[in-house]
C-alpha positions as CSV (number, residue, x, y, z in Angstrom):
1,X,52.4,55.7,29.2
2,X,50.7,57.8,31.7
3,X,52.1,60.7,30.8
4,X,51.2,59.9,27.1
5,X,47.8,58.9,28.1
6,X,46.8,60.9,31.2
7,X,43.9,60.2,33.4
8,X,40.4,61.7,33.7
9,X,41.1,63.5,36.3
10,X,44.7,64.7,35.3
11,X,43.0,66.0,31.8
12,X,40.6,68.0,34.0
13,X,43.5,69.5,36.2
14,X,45.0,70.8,33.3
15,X,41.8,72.0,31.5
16,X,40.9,73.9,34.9
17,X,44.2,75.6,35.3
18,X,44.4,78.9,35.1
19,X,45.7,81.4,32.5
20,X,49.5,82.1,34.5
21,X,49.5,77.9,34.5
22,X,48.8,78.0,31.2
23,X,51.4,79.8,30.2
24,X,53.8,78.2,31.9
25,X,52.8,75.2,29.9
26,X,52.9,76.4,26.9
27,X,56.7,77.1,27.8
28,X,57.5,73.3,28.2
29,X,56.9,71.3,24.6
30,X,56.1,68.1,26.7
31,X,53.3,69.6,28.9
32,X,51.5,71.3,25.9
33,X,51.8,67.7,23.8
34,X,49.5,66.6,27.3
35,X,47.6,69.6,27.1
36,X,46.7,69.1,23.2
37,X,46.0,65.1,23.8
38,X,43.5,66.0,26.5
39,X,41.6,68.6,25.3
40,X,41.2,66.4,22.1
41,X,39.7,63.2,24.3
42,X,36.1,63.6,25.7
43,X,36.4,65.3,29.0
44,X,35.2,62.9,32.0
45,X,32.4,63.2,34.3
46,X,32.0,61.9,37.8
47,X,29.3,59.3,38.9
48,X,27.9,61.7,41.3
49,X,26.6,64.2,38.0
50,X,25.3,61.3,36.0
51,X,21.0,61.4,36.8
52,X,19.4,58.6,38.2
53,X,15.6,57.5,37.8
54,X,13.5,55.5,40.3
55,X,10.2,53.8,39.1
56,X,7.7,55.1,41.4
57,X,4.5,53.3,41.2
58,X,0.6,54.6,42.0
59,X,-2.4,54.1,41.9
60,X,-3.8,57.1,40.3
61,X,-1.1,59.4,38.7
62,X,-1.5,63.3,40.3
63,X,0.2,66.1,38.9
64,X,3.1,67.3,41.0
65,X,3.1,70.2,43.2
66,X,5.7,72.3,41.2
67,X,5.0,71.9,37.7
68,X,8.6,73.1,37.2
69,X,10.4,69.9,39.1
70,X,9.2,67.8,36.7
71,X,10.2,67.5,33.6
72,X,7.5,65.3,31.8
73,X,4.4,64.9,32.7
74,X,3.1,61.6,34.7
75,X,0.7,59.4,32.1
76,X,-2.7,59.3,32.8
77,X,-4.0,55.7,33.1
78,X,-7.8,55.5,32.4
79,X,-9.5,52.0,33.9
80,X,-12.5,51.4,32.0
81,X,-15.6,49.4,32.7
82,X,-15.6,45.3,32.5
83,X,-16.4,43.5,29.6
84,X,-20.0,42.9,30.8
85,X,-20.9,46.2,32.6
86,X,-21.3,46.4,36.4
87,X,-21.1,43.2,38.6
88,X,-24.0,42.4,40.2
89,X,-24.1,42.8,44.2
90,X,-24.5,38.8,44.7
91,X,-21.7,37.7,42.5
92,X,-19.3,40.2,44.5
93,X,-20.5,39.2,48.0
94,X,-19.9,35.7,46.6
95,X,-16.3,36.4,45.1
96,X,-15.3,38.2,47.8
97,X,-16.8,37.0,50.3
98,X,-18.5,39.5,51.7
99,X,-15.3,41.4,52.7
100,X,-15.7,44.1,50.1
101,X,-18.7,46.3,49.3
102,X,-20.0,46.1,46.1
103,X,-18.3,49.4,44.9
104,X,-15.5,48.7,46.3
105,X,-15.3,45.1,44.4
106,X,-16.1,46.1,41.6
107,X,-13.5,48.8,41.4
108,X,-10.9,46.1,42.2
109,X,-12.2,44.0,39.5
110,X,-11.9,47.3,37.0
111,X,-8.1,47.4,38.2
112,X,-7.2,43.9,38.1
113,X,-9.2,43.3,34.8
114,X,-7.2,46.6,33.3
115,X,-3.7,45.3,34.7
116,X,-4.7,42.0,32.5
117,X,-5.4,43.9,29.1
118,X,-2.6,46.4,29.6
119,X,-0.2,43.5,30.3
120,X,1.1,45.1,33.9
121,X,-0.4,42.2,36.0
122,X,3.0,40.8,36.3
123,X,4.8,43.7,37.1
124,X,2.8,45.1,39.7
125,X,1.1,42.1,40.9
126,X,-2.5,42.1,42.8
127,X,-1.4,43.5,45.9
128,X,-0.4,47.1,45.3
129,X,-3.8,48.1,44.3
130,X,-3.6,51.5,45.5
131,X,-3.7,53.8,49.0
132,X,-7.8,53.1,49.0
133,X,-7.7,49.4,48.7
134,X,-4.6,48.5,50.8
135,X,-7.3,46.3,53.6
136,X,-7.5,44.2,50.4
137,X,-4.6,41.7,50.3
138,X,-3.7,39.3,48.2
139,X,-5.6,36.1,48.7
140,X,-8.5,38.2,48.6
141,X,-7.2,39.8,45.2
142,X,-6.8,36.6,43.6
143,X,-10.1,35.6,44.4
144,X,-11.4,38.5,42.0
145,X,-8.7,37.5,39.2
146,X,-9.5,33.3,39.0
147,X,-13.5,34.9,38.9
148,X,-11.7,37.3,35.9
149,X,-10.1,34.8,34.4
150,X,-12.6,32.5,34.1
151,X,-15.2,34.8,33.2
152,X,-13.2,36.9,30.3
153,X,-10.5,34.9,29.1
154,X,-7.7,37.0,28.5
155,X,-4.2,36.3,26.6
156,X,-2.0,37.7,29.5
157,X,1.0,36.6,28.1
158,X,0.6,38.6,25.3
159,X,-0.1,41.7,26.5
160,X,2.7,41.4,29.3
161,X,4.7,41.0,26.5
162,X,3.6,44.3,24.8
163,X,3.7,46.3,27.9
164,X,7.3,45.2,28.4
165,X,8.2,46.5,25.3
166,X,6.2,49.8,25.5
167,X,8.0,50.4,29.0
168,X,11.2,49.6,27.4
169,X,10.6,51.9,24.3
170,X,9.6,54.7,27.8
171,X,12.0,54.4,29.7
172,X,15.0,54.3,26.5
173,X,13.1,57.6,25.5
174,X,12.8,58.8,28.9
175,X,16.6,58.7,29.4
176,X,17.8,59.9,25.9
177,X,15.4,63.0,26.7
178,X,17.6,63.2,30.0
179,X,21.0,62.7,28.0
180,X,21.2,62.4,24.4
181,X,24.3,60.7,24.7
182,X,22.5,57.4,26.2
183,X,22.5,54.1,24.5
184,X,19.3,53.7,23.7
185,X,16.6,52.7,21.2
186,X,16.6,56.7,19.9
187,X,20.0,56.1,19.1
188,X,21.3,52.7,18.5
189,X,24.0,51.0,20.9
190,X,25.7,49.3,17.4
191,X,25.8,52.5,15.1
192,X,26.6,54.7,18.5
193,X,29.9,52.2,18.9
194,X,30.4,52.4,14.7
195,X,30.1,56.3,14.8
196,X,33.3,56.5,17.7
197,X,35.4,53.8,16.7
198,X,35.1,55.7,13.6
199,X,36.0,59.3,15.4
200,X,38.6,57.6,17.4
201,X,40.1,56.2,14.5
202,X,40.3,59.6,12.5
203,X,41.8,60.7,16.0
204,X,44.5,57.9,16.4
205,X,45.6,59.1,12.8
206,X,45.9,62.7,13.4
207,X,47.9,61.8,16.5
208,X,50.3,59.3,14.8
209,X,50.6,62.4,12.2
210,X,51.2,64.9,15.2
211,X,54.2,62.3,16.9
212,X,55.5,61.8,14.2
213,X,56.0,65.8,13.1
214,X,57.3,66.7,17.2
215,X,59.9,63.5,16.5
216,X,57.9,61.7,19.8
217,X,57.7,57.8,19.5
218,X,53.9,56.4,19.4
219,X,53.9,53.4,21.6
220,X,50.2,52.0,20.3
221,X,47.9,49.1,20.9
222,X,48.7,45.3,21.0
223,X,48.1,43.0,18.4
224,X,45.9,41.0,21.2
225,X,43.7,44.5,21.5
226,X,43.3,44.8,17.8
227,X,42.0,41.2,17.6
228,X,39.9,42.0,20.1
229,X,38.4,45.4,18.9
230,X,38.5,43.9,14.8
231,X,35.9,41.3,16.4
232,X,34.2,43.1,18.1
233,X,33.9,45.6,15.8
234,X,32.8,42.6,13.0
235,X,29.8,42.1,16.1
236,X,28.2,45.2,16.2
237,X,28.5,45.7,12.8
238,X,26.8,42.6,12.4
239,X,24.4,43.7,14.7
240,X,23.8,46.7,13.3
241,X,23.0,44.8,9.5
242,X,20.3,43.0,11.7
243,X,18.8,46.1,13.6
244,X,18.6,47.4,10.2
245,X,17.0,44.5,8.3
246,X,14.6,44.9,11.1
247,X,13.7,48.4,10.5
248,X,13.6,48.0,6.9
249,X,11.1,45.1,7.2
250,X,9.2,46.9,9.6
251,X,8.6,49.3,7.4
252,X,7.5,47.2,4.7
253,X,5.2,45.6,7.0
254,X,3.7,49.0,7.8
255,X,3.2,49.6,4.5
256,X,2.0,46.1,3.8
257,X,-1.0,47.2,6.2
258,X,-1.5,50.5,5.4
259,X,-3.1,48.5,2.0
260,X,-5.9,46.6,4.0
261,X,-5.1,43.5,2.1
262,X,-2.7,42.1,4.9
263,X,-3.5,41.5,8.5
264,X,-1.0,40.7,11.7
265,X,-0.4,36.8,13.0
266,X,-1.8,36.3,16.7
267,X,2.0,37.1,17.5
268,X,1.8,40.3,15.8
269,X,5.4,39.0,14.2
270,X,4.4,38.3,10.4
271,X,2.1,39.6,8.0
272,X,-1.1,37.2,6.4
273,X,-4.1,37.4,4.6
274,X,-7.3,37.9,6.2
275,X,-8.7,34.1,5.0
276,X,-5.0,32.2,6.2
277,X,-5.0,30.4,9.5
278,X,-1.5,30.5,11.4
279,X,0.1,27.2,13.4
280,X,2.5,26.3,15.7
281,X,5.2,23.7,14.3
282,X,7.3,21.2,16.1
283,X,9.9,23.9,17.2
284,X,7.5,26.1,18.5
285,X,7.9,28.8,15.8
286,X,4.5,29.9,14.2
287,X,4.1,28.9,10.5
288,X,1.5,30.7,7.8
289,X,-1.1,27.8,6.7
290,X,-0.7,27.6,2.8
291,X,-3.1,25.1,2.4
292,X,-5.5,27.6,0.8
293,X,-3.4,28.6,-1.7
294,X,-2.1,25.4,-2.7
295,X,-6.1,23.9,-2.5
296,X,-6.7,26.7,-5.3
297,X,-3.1,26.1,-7.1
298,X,-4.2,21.9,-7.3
299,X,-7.8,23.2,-7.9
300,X,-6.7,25.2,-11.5
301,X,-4.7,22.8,-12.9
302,X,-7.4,19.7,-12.5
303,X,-10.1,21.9,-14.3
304,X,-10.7,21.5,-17.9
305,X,-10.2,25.1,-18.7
306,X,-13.5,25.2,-20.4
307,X,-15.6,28.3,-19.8
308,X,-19.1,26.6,-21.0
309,X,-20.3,23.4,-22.0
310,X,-20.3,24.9,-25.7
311,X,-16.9,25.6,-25.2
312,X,-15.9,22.2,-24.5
313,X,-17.8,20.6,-27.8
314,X,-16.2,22.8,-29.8
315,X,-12.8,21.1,-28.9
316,X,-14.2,18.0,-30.3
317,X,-16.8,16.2,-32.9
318,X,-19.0,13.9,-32.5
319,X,-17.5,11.0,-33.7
320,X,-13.9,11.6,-32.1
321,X,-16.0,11.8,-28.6
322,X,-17.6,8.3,-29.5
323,X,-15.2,6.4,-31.5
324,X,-11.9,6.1,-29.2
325,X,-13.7,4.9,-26.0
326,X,-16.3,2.5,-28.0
327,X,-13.0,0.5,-29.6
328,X,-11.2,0.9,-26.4
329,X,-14.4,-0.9,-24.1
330,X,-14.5,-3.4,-27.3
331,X,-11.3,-4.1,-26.8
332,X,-11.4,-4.5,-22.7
333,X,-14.2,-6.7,-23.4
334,X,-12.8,-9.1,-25.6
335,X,-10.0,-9.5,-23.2
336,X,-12.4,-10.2,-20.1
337,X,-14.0,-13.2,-22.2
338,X,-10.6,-14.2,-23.0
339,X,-9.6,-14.0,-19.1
340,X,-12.9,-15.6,-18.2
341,X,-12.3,-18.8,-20.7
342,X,-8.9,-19.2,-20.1
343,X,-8.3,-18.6,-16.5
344,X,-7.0,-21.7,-14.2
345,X,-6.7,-21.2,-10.5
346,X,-3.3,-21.1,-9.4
347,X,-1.4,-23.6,-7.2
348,X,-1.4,-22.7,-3.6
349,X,2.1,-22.8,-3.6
350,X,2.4,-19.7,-5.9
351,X,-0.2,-18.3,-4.0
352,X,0.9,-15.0,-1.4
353,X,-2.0,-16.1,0.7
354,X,-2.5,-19.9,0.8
355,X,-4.6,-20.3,3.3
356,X,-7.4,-17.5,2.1
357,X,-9.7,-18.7,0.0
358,X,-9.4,-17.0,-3.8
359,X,-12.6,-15.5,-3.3
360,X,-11.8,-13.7,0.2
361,X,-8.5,-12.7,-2.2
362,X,-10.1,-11.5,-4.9
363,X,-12.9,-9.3,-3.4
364,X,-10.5,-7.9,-1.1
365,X,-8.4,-7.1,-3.8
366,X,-10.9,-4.7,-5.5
367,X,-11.6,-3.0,-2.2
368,X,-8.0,-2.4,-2.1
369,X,-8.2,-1.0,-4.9
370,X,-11.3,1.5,-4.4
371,X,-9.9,2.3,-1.2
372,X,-6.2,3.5,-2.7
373,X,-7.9,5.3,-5.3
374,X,-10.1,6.6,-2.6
375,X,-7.1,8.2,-0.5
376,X,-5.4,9.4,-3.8
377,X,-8.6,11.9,-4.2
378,X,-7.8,13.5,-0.8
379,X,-3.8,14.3,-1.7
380,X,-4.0,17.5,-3.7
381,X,-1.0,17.1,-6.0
382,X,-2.7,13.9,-7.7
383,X,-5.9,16.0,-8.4
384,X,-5.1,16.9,-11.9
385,X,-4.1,13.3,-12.4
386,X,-7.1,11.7,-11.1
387,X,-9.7,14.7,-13.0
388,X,-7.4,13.2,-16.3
389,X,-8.1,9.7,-16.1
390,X,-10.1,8.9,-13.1
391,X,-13.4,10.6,-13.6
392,X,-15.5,10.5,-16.8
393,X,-16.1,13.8,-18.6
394,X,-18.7,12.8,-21.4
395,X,-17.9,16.3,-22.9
396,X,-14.6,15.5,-23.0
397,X,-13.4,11.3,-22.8
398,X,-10.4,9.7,-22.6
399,X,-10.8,6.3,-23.7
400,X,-9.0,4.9,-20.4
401,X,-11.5,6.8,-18.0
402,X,-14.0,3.7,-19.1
403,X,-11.8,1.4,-17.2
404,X,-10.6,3.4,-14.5
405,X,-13.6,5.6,-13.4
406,X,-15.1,2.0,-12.0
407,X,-12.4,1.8,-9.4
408,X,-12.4,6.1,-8.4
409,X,-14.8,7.4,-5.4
410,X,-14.9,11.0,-4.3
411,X,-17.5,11.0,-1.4
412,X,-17.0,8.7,1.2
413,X,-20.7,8.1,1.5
414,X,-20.6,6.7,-1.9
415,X,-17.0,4.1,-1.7
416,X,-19.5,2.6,1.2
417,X,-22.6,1.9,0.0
418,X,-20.2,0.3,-3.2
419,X,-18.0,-1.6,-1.3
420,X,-21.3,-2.9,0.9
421,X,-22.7,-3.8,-2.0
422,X,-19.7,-5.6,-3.3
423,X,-19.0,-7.1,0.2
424,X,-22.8,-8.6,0.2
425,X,-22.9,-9.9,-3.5
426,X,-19.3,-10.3,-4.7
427,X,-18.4,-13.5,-2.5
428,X,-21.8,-15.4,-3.2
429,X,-21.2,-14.5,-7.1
430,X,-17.6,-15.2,-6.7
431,X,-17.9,-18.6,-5.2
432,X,-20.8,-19.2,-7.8
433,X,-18.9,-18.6,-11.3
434,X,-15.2,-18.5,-10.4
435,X,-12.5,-15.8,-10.2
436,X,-12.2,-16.0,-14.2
437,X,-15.7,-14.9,-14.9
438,X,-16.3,-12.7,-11.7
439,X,-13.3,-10.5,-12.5
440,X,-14.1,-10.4,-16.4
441,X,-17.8,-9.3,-15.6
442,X,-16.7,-6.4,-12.8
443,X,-14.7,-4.9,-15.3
444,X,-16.2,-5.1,-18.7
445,X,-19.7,-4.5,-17.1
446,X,-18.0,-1.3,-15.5
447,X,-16.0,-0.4,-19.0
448,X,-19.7,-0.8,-21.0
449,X,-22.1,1.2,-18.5
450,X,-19.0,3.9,-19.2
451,X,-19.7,3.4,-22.8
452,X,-23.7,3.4,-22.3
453,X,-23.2,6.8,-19.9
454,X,-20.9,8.4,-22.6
455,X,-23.6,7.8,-25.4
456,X,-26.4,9.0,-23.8
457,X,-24.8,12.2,-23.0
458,X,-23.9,13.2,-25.9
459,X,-27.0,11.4,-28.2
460,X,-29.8,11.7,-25.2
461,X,-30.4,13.6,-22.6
462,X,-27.6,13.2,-20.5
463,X,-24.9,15.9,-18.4
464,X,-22.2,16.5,-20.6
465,X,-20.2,18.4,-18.8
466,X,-20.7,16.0,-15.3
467,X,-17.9,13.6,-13.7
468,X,-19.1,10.2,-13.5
469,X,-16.8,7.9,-11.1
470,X,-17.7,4.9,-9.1
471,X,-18.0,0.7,-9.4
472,X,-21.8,1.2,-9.6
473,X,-22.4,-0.5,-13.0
474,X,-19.9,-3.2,-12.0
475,X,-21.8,-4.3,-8.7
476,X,-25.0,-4.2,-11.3
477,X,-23.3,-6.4,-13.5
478,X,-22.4,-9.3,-11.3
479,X,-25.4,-9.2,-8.9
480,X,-27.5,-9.3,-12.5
481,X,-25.4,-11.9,-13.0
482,X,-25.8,-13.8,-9.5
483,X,-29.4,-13.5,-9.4
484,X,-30.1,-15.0,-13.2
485,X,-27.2,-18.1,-12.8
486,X,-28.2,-19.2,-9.1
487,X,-30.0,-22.3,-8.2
488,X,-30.8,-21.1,-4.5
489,X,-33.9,-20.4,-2.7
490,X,-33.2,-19.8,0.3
491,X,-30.6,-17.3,2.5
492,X,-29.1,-17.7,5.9
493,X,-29.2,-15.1,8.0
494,X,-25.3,-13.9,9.2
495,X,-24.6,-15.2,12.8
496,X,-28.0,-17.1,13.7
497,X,-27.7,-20.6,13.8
498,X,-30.0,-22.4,11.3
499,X,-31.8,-19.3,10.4
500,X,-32.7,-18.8,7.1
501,X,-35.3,-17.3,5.3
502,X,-36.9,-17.6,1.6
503,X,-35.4,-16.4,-1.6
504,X,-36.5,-15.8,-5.5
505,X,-33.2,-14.2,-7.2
506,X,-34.7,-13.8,-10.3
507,X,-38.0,-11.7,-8.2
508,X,-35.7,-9.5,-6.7
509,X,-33.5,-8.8,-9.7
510,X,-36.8,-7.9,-11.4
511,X,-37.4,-5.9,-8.6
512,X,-34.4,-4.0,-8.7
513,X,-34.8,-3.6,-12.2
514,X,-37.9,-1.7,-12.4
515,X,-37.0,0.6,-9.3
516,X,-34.1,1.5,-11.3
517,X,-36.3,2.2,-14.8
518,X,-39.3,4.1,-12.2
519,X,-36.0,6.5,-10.5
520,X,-34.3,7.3,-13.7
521,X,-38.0,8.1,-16.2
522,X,-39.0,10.5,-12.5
523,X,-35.4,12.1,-12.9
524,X,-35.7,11.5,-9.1
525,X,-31.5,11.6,-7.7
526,X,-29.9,13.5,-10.8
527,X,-26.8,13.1,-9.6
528,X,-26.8,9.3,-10.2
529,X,-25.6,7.7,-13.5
530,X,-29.0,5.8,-14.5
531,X,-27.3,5.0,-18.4
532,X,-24.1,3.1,-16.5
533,X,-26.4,1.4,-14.7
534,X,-28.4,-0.1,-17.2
535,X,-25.0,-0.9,-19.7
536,X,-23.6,-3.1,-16.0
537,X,-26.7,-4.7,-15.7
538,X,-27.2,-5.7,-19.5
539,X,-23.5,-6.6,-19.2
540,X,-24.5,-9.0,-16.6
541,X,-27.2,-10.5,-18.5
542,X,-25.6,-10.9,-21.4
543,X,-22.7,-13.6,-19.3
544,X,-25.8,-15.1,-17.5
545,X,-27.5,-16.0,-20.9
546,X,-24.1,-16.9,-22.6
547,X,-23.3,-19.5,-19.6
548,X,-26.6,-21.0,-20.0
549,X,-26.7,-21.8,-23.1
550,X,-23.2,-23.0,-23.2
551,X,-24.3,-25.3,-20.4
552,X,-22.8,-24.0,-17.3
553,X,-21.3,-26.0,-14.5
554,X,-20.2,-24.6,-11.6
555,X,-16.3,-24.9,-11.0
556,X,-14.7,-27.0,-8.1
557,X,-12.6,-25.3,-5.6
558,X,-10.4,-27.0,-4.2
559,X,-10.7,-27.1,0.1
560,X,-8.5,-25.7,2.2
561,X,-5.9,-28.1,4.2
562,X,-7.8,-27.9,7.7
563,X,-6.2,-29.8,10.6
564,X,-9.4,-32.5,10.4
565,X,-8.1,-33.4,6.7
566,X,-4.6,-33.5,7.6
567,X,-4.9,-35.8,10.5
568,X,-7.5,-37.6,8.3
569,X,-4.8,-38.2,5.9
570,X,-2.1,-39.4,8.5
571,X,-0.4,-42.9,8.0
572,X,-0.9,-45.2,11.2
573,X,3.4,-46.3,11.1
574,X,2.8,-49.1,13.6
575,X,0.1,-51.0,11.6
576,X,0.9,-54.2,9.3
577,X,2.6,-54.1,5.5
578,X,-0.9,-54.6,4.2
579,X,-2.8,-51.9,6.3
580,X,0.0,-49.6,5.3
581,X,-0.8,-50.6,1.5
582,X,-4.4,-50.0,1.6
583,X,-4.3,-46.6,3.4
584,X,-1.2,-45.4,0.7
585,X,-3.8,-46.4,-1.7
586,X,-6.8,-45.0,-0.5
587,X,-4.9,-41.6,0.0
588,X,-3.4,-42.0,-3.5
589,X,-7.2,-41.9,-4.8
């Protein structure tokens, strides 16, 4: 094998014999076989011949003596001025303590603040700051960069992260100027190792060819080497595929910017629009916000579509705007008196909540409600559904949006004054009339001052083209409804004992009223519904007047089972026959 595969140093014995030597080889067939393998390999250099570079770090880079002993040029570093100008004398007596004069610290506060920029505050540190500055050491050094720091925040991290990389990409150059034949970034470590296991493989063939022509047996390598080579050969070519997906996509992020209409992340590693925003998921990977896009993705598909108002009549006529929603809020209300009429309280055994009282239930049932609805409007794939169905489009109706606009709030400023109002007057109305007719009046007054808002649109004066949502005209309807059917005059004020204070319903509702009327003929707050109001409260009239003539009575409720009633109700066991009779009686009644 060695004289198959001679050493380095053998190939350059014979290379550097002379020309008698060489003719005495060419006399022996086995000598000019070595000859021809060694001259065919790469010929071998010694460590001592192979140049070596030393960082050598200053302050202020000079040119060198002998232009001719240096080969490139030293870089010229230019530290400009702070952020803010010149540092006033007191702040650097105070930084410094008075160690420094005030040229002198703000020349070390140019270097420092320049190492931070550049990114070369953690490679060279505060403490080389040059031959002029070396009385300054490095407590006193940091006392200048925490003054820095605080006073121009900085992303060092960053741009010690760039400067690696630049000195990386200098050096690399640097030595492949020196020796072309380096690994380096000028000429990739992957493709270098493809381009000569390529040339060695052409070279392993022409030998094999040569052997076997001189009749010499080949002896070559190991199955265990060629599993070895084959995967590392599948490594760098793997490695090259990436290197070059890189540069491709470099490229295409280059000209990507070159267009204007892309910008860099803060980590300089993707490409985004100018308006996107840039986060930092659970994995620590940065991630391009998209909520923009899909905000104006969700935001097309809820419109209409319509370009103008004119537009949208032209879709419809007059009569197939008005007709399907006045049947459908005919319909709803039928089936509210029918609910209202019919309705009997359940047992509190098929109750969920026994022990809350069925007004408590039922109020915060339609908050519920609201307050789903409510969250629905803030998840942007359920826009288009909720602009469908949810929101009233006089323009445009659906007959459904009569029902289901009364329980759909955009603004939260707007689902709390409702659900005040329907805290405030629901229970007292509740507890007055009964489930049955509370929950018939919320929804058919909602479903008519939808109808009463839909005509006036399109036969008065009225936004056409407007979304109309909220449980306005319902609260109208049952506080109309309250204030017409109650008996009470007076009102007790919420957590004072005994305190209550006078009250005429019927005044205030009146009141109400004609606030209402005086807003809506000024055209004061436009963007409230006046027509739905006045269809909920002429909803609520209408049940007042139909309960008083039918000769209302208000229902019983039945009390809840408090521990006074239960031991109220307990059976004495040690009391006579007779006793026990009586109270078995008395409880039966």
């Amino acid at each position: 094998m060695s004289l198959l595969r001679p050493s380095c140093a053998m190939a350059q014995r014979l290379c550097a014999s002379q020309a008698s030597a060489t003719a005495a080889t060419q006399r022996s067939p086995i000598l000019s076989l070595l000859r021809r393998h060694a001259t065919s390999r790469p010929q071998c250099r010694s460590f001592s011949h192979t140049p070596r570079f030393a960082a050598n770090i200053i302050d202020t880079p000079r040119s060198p003596a002998n232009p001719h002993q240096q080969k490139h040029p030293a870089r010229t570093v230019k530290i400009g001025p702070l952020p803010g100008g010149r540092v006033s004398d007191d702040i650097v007596r105070r930084i410094f303590r008075g160690r420094l004069s005030p040229a002198e610290g703000n020349n070390v506060l140019r270097i420092l603040h320049h190492r931070r920029t550049a990114g070369s505050l953690a490679d060279y540190g505060v403490d080389n700051l040059g031959a002029q500055y070396k009385h300054v050491d490095g407590a006193l050094a940091l006392k200048g960069l925490d003054w820095l720091r605080e006073k121009y925040p900085v992303d060092e991290a960053l741009a010690a992260e760039q400067w690696a990389e630049k000195e990386a990409n200098r050096i690399s150059y640097e030595l492949w100027l020196a020796d072309p034949e380096t690994e380096s970034k000028y000429k990739d470590p992957a493709r270098a190792f493809r381009d000569k296991m390529q040339k060695e493989e052409a070279e392993r063939q022409q030998q094999e060819l040569d052997d076997q022509k001189i009749g010499i047996l080949h002896v070559g390598k190991s199955q265990f080497e060629r599993n070895i080579e084959e995967k590392r050969r599948a490594r760098l070519e793997e490695a090259t595929r990436k290197a070059e997906l890189k540069e491709q996509r470099e490229k295409e992020m280059e000209a990507q910017l070159a267009t204007g209409e892309w910008v860099k992340t803060p980590s300089g590693k993707q490409l985004m629009k100018p308006h996107q925003t840039t986060y930092v998921d659970v994995f620590g990977n940065e991630q391009i916000s998209r909520r923009a896009e899909e905000r104006q993705k969700y935001e097309q598909a809820a419109v209409t579509g319509f370009q103008s108002e004119a537009e949208m009549l032209a879709q419809t006529t007059l009569a197939q705007r008005l007709y399907p929603m006045t049947a459908f809020v005919l319909f709803v209300a039928i089936l509210s008196w029918g609910f209202a009429h019919y309705y009997t309280p359940p047992s509190p055994s098929y109750r969920l909540f026994p022990d809350l009282s069925p007004t408590t239930a039922t109020i915060a049932g339609l908050a519920g409600i609201n307050f789903l609805v409510f969250c629905s409007t803030r998840v942007m794939p359920l826009w288009p559904l909720i602009t469908r169905y949810f929101m009233h489009v006089p323009g445009y109706p659906r007959a459904v949006q009569s029902v289901l606009n009364v329980f759909c709030h955009v603004q939260w400023e707007h689902f709390l004054a409702n659900m005040l109002m329907l805290g405030l007057v629901g229970p007292a109305c509740c507890d007055l009339v009964g489930r049955g007719i509370f929950a018939g009046t919320y929804v058919s007054a909602g479903a008519v001052g939808t109808l009463f808002s839909l005509y006036w649109a399109n036969l008065g004066r009225g936004a056409i083209g407007a979304h109309s949502v909220g449980a306005s005209a319902a609260i109208w309807g049952i506080a109309a409804l309250y204030c017409l059917l109650t008996d009470a005059d007076k009102v007790r004020i919420p957590f004072l004992k005994d305190a209550e204070f006078p009250f005429w319903p019927k005044m205030l509702f009146a009141a109400f009223v004609a606030s209402e009327v005086w807003t809506a003929a000024k055209g004061r707050r436009a963007t409230m519904d006046h027509a739905s109001h006045f269809g909920g409260i002429a909803v609520g009239i209408a049940v007042a007047a139909y309960l008083r003539y039918s000769g209302f009575e208000r229902p019983a409720t039945m009390p809840l089972q408090t521990k006074e009633n239960v031991q109220a109700r307990r059976v004495d066991v040690g009391a006579t026959p007779r006793e026990v009779t009586e109270e078995v009686k008395r409880i039966a009644k």
